[in-house]
N, C-alpha and C positions, 0 to 999 in steps of 0.2 A: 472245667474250672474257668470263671472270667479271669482274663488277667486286664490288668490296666497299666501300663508302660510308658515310660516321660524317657524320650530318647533326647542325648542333649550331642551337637557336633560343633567344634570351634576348632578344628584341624589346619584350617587354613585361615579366609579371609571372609568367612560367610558365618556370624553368629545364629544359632537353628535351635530351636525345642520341638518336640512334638509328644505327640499323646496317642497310643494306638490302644486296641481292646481286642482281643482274638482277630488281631490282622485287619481288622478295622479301622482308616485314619480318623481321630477325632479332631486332630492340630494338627497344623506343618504351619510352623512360622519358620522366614527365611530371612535375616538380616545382614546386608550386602555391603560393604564398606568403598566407599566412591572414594576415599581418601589416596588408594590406592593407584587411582589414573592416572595421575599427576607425572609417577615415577616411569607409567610402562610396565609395571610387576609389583608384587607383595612385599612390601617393608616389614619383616617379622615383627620388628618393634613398635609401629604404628600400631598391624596385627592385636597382638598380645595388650595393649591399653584399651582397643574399643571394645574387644572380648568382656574385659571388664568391665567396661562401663554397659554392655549393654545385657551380658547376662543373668541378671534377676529380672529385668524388664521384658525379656523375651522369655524366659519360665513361666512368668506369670501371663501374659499373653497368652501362651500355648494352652494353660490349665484352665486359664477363662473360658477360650474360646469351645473348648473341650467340654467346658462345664465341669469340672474335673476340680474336687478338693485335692489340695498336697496327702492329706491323710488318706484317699482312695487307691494313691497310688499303691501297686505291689511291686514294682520292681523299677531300676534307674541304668539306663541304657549309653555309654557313655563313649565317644571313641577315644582310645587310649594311645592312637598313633596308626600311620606314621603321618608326620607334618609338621609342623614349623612346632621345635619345645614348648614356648613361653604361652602359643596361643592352647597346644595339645592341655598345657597344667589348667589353663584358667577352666575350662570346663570338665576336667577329670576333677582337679579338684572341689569344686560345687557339687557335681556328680553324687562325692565320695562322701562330702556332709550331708547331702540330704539322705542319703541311704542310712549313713550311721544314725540320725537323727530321727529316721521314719521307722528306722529297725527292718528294713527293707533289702530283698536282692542287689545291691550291683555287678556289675558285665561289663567291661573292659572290652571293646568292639576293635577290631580291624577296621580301619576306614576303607579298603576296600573290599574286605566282606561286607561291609555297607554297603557299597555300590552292589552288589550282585545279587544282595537281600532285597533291595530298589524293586530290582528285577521280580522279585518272588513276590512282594509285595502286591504289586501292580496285576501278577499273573500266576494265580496261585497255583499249585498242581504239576509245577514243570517235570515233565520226565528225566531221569537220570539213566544211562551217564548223559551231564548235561557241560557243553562246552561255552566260558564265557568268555567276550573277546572286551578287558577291560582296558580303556583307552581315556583316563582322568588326567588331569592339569600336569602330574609326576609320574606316571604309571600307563608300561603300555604291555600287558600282560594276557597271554593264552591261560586261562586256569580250567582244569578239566573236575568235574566234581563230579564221584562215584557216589555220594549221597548228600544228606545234608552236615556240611561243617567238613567235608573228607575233598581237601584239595590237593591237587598234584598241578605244578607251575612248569608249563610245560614249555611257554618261551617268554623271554621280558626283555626287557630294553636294557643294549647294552652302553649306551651313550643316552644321547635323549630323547625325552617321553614325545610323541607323537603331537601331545596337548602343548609341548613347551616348541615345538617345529614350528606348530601354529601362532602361539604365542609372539615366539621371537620373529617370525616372518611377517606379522603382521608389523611388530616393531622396527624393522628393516625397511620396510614398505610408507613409512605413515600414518598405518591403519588408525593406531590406538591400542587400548587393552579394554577386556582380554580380547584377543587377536582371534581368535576361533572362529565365534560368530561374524564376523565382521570378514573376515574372509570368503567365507561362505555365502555371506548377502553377494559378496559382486560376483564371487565366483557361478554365481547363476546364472547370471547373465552374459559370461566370459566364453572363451573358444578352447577347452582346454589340451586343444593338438595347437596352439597356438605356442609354444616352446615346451620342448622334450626336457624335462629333470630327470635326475637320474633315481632308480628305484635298488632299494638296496635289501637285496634277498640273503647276502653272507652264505659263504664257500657250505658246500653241504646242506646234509635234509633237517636244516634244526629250524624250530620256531619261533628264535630271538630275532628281535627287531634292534634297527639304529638308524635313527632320524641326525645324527649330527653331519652328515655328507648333504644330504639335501636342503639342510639351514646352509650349509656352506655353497654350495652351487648356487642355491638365490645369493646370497652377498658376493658372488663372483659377476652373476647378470647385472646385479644393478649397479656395478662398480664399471660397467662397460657402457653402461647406457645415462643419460642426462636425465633432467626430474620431470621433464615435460613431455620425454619418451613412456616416462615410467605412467605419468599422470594417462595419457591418452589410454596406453594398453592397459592401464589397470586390473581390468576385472578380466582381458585375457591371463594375464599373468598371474591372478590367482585362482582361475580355473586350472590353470596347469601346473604351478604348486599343491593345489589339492589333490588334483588326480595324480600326481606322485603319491601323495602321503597316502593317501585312502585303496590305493591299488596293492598294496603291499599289506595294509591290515586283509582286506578281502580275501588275496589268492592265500594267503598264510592262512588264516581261521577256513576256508572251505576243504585246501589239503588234510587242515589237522579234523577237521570234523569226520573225511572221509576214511584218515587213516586212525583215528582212537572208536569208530564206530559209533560218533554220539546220535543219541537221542534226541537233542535238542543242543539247540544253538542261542545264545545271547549277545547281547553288546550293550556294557554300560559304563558310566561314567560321565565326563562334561563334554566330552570330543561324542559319544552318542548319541547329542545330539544334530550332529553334524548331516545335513540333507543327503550330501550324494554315500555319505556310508549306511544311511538307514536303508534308502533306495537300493542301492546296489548290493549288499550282504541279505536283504529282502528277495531279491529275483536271482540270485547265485542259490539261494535254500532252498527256494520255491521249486527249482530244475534240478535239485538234488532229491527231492522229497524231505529234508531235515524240518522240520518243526523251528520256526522261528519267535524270538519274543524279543519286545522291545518296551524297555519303563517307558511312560508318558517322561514329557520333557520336562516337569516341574519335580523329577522323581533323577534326574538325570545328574545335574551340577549338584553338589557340597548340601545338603541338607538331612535332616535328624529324624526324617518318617522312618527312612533305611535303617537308621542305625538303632530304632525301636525296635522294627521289624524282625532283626538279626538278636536284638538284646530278647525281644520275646521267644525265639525260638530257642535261642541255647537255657534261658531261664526253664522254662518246659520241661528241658533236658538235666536241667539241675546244676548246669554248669557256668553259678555267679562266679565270681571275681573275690580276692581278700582286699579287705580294703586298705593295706600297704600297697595295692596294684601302681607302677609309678607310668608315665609317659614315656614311649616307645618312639623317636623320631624315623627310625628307621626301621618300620616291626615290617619283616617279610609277611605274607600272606601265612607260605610253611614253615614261618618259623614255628618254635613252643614258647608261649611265655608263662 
């Protein structure tokens, strides 16, 4: 059966439409809110006005560039959380008329079942059981999938997400926002044995993560040192805050892949695109034999192909959404909603 699918995502700070067809992209529009730089991080209330202002212009875009009438659509793919309320409504609720209004499927999406659908999208066929190591702006998560939709979370951040390490270090430092990339640029070129951070594995064999000891160890260094110390070592010093952060996702996902037996192995999310964890969780798989997959990086940060992708598969399945379905700011992966 063709299907044709308008996946919409405003979870965060990134208005998205897209239009897929049996897993096919026809659209991926991505609209990125610069307002945002100014602060250093996401003003939910900025958020949640440009949402509005910008999503019927980005529907339509998607469905143009798709070639796609609204009336072709069969189903509306929407993420319903977790993320910032005000911005999670603006596009659940459009979502939710157009579906009522087309007489069409809706699907109330996990935004980071998003992220892992990215994954499926890009590389279709993965074997299961399949290990993904998600590492997005809020979220720094081991999820092991015995099939498709059948998660088990098997370690998450217990203070802060990996993306928000990056994030606020970059903000500590200078950098700018978002601080991820921008780390990453210098940290290329950096020494990163050039200072030891500390890496934090937590007592026992479990596979929760906590990056708030290593945001606090950088604001210990640079509260020791002057701005002209900081300015010269720069891109030492964030080679060697990365290779903290990145050295802990690595040995945690290659342990859990050896000890749950997977199949395969993924990493997605906005921190996925990050060079030394593509590289390095690359040649860690490679020496294990694990089959490795990685989304392109336009499939990586906050956009609505993924969250088609996931709305197609469970549609398939039979398994729309009511359309009371409300905004989840905090929907676990396992939770049930």
């Amino acid at each position: 059966m063709n299907s044709c699918i308008l996946g919409i995502e405003t979870s965060c700070d990134e208005t998205s439409a897209a239009v897929i067809s049996n897993g096919t992209v026809l659209s991926s529009i991505v609209s990125s809110q610069a307002v945002h730089e100014q602060f250093g991080g996401v003003v939910p209330e900025l958020a949640s006005r440009a949402h509005i202002r910008l999503i019927i212009p980005i529907v339509e875009q998607a469905l143009q560039k798709a070639g796609v009438q609204k009336e072709n659509i069969n189903g509306v793919a929407v993420t319903a959380g977790p993320g910032l309320v005000g911005a999670l409504l603006v596009g659940l609720n459009f979502g939710k008329g157009l579906a009522q209004a087309l007489e069409i499927p809706l699907v109330g999406i996990n935004h980071v079942e998003g992220h892992i659908y990215g994954n499926f999208l890009a590389n279709p066929g993965i074997p299961f059981p399949h290990l993904t190591l998600v590492v997005s702006g809020g979220h720094t998560q081991l999820v092991l999938m015995s099939g498709h939709f059948s998660y088990k979370v098997i370690g998450r951040s217990r203070d802060d997400a990996v993306g928000e390490a990056f994030d606020k270090g970059a903000k500590m430092l200078g950098l700018g926002y978002p601080g991820g990339p921008l780390i990453d640029q210098d940290a290329q070129e950096g020494n990163a044995n050039f200072h030891h951070f500390p890496r934090a594995y937590l007592k026992g064999s479990n596979f929760d993560f906590s990056y708030s000891g290593l945001k606090t160890a950088l604001m210990i260094f640079l509260q020791t040192k002057d701005r002209e110390y900081i300015t010269t070592q720069m891109k030492n010093i964030c080679a060697s805050y990365q290779q903290a952060a990145v050295e802990v996702l690595v040995r945690k996902t290659v342990t859990a892949a050896r000890q749950y037996n997977a199949n395969s192995v993924g990493v997605v999310g906005g921190v996925a695109a990050n060079s030394l964890l593509r590289s390095w969780l690359h040649m860690e798989m490679e020496s294990i034999g694990i089959p490795f997959y990685l989304p392109p990086l336009i499939y990586c940060t906050d956009n609505a192909a993924m969250i088609a992708c996931a709305g197609e598969e469970r549609i398939k399945r039979g398994m729309a959404s009511k359309l009371d379905i409300n905004a989840y700011p905090s929907w676990q992966l396992d939770d049930k909603q």
